[in-house]
C-alpha positions in Angstrom: 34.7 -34.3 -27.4 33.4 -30.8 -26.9 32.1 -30.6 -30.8 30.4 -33.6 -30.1 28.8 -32.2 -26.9 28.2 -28.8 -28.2 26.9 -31.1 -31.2 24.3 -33.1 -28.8 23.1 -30.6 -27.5 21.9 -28.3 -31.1 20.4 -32.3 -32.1 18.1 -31.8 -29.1 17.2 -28.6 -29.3 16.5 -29.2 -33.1 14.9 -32.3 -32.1 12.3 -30.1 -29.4 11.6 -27.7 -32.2 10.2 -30.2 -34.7 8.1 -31.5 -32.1 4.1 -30.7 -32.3 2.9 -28.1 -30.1 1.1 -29.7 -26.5 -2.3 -29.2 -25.5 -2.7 -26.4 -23.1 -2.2 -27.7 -19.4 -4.5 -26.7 -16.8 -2.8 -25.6 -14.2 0.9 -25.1 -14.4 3.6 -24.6 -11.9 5.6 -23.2 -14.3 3.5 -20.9 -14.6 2.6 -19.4 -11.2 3.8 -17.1 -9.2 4.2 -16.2 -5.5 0.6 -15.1 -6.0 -1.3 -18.6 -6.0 -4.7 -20.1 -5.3 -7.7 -18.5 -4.7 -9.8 -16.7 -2.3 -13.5 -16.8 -1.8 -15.1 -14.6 0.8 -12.8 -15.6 4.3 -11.9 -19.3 2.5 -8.6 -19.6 0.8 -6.9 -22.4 -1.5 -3.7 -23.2 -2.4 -2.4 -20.3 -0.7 1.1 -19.8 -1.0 2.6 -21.4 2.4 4.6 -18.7 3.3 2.1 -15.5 3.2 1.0 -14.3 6.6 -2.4 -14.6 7.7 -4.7 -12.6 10.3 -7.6 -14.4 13.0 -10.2 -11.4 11.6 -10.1 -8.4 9.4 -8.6 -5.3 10.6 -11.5 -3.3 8.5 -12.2 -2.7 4.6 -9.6 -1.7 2.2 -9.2 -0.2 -1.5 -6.4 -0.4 -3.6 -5.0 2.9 -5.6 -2.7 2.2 -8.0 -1.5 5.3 -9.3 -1.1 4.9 -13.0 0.2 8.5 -14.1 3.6 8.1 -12.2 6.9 7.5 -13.6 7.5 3.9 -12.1 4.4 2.6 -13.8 4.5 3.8 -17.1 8.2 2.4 -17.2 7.0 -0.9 -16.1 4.3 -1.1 -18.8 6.7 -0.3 -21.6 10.1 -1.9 -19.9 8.0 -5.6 -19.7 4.5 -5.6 -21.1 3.2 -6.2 -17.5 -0.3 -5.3 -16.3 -1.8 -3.5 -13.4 -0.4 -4.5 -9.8 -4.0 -4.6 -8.1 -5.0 -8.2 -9.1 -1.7 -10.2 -7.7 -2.7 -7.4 -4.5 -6.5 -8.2 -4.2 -5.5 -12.4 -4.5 -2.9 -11.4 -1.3 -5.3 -9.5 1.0 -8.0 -11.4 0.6 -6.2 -15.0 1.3 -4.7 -13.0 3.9 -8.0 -12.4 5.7 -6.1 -9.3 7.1 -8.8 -6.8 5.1 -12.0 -7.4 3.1 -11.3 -5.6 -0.1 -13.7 -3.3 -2.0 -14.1 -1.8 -5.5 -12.5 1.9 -5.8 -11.3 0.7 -8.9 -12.4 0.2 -12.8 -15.4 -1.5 -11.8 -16.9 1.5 -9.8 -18.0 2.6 -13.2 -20.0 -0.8 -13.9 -21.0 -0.1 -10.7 -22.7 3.4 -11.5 -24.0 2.1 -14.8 -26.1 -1.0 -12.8 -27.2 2.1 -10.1 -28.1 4.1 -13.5 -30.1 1.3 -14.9 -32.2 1.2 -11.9 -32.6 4.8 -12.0 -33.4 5.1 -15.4 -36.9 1.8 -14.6 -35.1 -0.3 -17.3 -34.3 -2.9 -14.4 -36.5 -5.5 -12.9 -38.7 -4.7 -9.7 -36.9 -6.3 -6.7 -33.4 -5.7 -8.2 -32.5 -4.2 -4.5 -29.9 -1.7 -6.0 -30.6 1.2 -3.9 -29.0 3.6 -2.4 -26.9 3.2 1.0 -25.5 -0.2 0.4 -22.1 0.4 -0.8 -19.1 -0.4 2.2 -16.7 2.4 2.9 -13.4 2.2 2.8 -11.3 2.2 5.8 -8.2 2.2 4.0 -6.0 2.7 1.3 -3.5 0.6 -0.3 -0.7 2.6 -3.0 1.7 0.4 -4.1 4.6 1.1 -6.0 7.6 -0.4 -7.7 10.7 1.1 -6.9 13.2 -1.1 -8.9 12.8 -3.5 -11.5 15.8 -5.1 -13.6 16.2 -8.0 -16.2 20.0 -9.6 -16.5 21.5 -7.9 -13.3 24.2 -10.5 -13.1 24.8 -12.4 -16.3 27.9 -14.5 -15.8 28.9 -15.4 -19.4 32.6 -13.5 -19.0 33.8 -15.9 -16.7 34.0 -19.0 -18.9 32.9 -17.3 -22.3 36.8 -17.0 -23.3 38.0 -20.7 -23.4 37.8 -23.0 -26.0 36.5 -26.6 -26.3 34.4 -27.8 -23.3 35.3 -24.1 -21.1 33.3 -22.6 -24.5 29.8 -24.9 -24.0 30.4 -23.7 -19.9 30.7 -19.7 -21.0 27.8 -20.4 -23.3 26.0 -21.9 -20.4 26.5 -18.7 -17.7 25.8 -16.7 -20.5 22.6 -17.8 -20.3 22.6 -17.3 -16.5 20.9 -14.2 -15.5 19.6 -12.4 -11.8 16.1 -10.5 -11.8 15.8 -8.2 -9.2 12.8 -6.2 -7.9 12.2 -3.8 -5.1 8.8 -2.6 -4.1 7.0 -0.1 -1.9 3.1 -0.5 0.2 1.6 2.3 1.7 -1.0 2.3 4.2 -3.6 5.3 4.9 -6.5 5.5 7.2 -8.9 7.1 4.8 -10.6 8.8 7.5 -7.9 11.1 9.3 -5.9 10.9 6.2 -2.7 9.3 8.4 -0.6 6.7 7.0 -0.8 3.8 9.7 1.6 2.0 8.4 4.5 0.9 5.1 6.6 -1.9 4.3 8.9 -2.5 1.3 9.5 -5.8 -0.6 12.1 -7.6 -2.8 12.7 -10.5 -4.6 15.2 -12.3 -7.1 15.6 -15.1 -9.3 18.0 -16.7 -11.8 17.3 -17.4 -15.4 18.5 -20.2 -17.9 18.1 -19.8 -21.3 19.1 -22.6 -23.3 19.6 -20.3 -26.7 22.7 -18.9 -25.2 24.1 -22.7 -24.9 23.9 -23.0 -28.9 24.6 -19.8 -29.9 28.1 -19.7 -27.4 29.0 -23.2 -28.1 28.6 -24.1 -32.0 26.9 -21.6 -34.2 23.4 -23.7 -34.3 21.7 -19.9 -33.1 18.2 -19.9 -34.0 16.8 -23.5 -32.1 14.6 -22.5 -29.7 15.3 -22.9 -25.7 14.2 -21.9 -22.6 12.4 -17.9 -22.5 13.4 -16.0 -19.7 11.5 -16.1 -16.4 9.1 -13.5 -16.7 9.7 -10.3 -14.4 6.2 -10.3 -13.4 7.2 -13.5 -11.1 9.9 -11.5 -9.5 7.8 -8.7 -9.1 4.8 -10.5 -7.4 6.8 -12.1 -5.3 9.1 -9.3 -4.1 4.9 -7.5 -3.0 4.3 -11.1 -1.3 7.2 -9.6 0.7 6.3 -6.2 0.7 2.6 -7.6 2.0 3.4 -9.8 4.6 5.9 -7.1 6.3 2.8 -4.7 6.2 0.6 -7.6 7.6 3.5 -7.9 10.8 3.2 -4.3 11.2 -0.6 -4.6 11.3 -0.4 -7.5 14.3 1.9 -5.5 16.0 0.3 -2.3 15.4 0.5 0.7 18.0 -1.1 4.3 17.4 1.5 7.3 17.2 0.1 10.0 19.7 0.7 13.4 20.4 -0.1 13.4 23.6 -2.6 15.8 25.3 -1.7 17.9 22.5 -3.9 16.4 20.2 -3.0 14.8 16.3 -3.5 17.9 13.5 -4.2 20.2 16.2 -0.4 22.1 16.0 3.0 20.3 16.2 5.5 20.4 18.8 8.0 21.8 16.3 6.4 25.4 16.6 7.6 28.2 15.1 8.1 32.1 16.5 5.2 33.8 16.6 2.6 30.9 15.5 -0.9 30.3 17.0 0.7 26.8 18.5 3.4 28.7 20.2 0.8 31.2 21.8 -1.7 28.4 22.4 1.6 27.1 24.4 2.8 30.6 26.4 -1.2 29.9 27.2 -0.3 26.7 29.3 2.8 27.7 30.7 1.6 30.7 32.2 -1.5 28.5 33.7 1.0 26.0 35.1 3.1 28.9 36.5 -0.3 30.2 38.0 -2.5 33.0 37.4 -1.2 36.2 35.9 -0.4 39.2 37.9 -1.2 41.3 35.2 -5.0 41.6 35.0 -5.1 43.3 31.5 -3.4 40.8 29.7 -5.3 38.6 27.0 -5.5 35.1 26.7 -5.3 33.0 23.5 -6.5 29.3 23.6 -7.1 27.1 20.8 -10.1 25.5 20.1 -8.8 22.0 21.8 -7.4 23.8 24.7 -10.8 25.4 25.2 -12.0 21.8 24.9 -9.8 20.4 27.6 -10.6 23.4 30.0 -14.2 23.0 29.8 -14.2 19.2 30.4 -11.6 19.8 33.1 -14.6 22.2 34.7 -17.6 20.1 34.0 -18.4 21.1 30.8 -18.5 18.2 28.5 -17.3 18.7 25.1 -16.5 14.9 24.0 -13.3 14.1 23.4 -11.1 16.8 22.5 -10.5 17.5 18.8 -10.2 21.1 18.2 -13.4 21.6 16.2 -16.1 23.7 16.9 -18.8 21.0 17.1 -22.2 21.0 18.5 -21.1 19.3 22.0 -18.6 22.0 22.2 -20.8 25.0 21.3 -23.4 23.9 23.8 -20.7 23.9 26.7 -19.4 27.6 26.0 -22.5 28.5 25.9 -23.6 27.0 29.3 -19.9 28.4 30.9 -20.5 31.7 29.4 -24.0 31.7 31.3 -22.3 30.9 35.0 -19.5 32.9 34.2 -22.5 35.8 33.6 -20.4 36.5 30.1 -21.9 37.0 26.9 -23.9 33.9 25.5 -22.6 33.8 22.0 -21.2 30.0 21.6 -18.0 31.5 20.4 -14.4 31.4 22.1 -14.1 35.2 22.2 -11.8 37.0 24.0 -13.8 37.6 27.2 -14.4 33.6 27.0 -10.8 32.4 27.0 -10.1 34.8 29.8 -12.0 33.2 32.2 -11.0 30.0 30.7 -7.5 31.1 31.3 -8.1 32.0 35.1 
């Protein structure tokens, strides 16, 4: 009985191969992956049921896939797989959680339209200007941080028996576990802080029916089932990766520093940094004035700021730069306090700043 079945099955494998090839199908769900329909502009189709989806964008977004590091070059020669950004762009934009924009391959199509209109060769009225090209708000790095074929194939367990136990190892052998882990990074392109990252993973089982012939009865070579592709398991494990960034987006809340101001010097200080002067500064104001009359102050910029607005002199919100707003408010405290007009925060300034 078991050369018969192991028989049956080469017939209709043979049978399959001598078959004429189909026409192409339009549209496949073999085919597809996690990453599915189509966007256009807010509208999406066929979305995939299970990826999130925001009211209204949370502002523009570019993708930068890094192309010189390790992980990608590996997963261009490991599996023959393309750039990430396409499956990405498809995701945000059905998302509605970010309008996408061009930072990538097509910014130099881009340039070569702006050129052409430069240059006179285009038609009047082609309204490629100057200043209509959107910022990015953020950016989007992706990266994949594991990606293996046949983690689990399962052709020991049965491959040892004879007779029907021989067709069954043949068949696990054939059974195989992708697996795929993956990494999105988000950055406010602005202040250069990362708002937000999320990490992804997926996994599927493969079934290849050459391993059925090949374990059972020797008919090696009839054709059979390919292996999913890892692409699949790599889209879907960023479906993942996207819809935990889109949570952390809904449920997003800024990281503050306090009055101490983000970039402005850490908490962490060090012995004998500006920060940890710029912080003997304000314990010695909260303690009260200084008995000794000779000693100097030292304030940073965005102390300075806070003083000032703290005394009527409005500086905007502090951010320890020496902007205009600022500039124009030393300057009028320096002219009550009868001091120097300069502008600057020198050292007779931040004294009476200090007081």
């Amino acid at each position: 009985m078991s050369r018969i079945f192991a028989f049956s099955l080469a017939a209709v494998a043979v049978a399959l191969a001598g078959c004429d090839a189909t026409q192409p199908k339009v549209g496949s769900d073999q085919a597809r992956t996690a990453a599915t329909g189509s966007a256009g502009g807010a509208a999406a189709q066929n979305v995939n049921a299970k990826l999130g989806r925001c009211d209204r964008p949370a502002g523009t977004i570019a993708l930068v896939e890094d192309t010189s590091l390790d992980w990608y070059r590996a997963y261009l020669d490991k599996y023959r797989l393309g750039s990430t950004s396409p499956v990405l762009r498809l995701l945000i934009q059905q998302s509605n959680c970010f309008i996408v924009v061009e930072r990538g391959r097509a910014m130099a199509n881009m340039q070569q339209e702006r050129a052409l209109q430069q240059s006179g060769e285009m038609r009047q009225n082609s309204n490629f200007g100057k200043g209509q090209m959107v910022a990015a708000d953020y950016s989007l790095t992706p990266e994949v941080l594991m990606s293996a074929r046949g983690t689990s194939g399962l052709g020991g367990a049965l491959g040892g028996f004879g007779g029907r136990l021989g067709v069954l190892g043949a068949i696990a052998g054939g059974i195989q576990t992708n697996e795929a882990a993956v990494m999105l990074t988000l950055v406010d392109n602005r202040s250069g802080v990362q708002v937000a990252a999320a990490e992804g993973s997926s996994s599927n089982t493969d079934f290849n029916l050459g391993a059925v012939l090949v374990g059972s009865s020797g008919f090696g070579g009839a054709g059979g089932y390919t292996n999913t592709p890892q692409g699949k398991v790599v889209t879907a494990a960023f479906t993942d990766a996207y819809n935990n960034i889109i949570n952390a987006v809904k449920n997003y809340a800024p990281q503050s520093m306090g009055d101490r101001g983000m970039g402005t010097g850490g908490r962490l200080t060090v012995e004998g940094s500006s920060q940890q002067q710029g912080a003997s500064v304000q314990s010695s104001q909260a303690a009260g004035p200084s008995s000794n009359p000779a000693q100097n102050a030292h304030l940073s910029v965005r102390d300075a700021q806070v003083k000032l607005n703290q005394l009527g002199y409005n500086t905007g919100a502090p951010d320890g730069l020496m902007g205009r707003a600022t500039v124009a408010a030393i300057r009028a405290f320096q002219r009550d306090r009868r001091l120097t007009i300069s502008g600057q925060l020198d050292q007779a300034t931040m004294n009476e700043l200090a007081k």
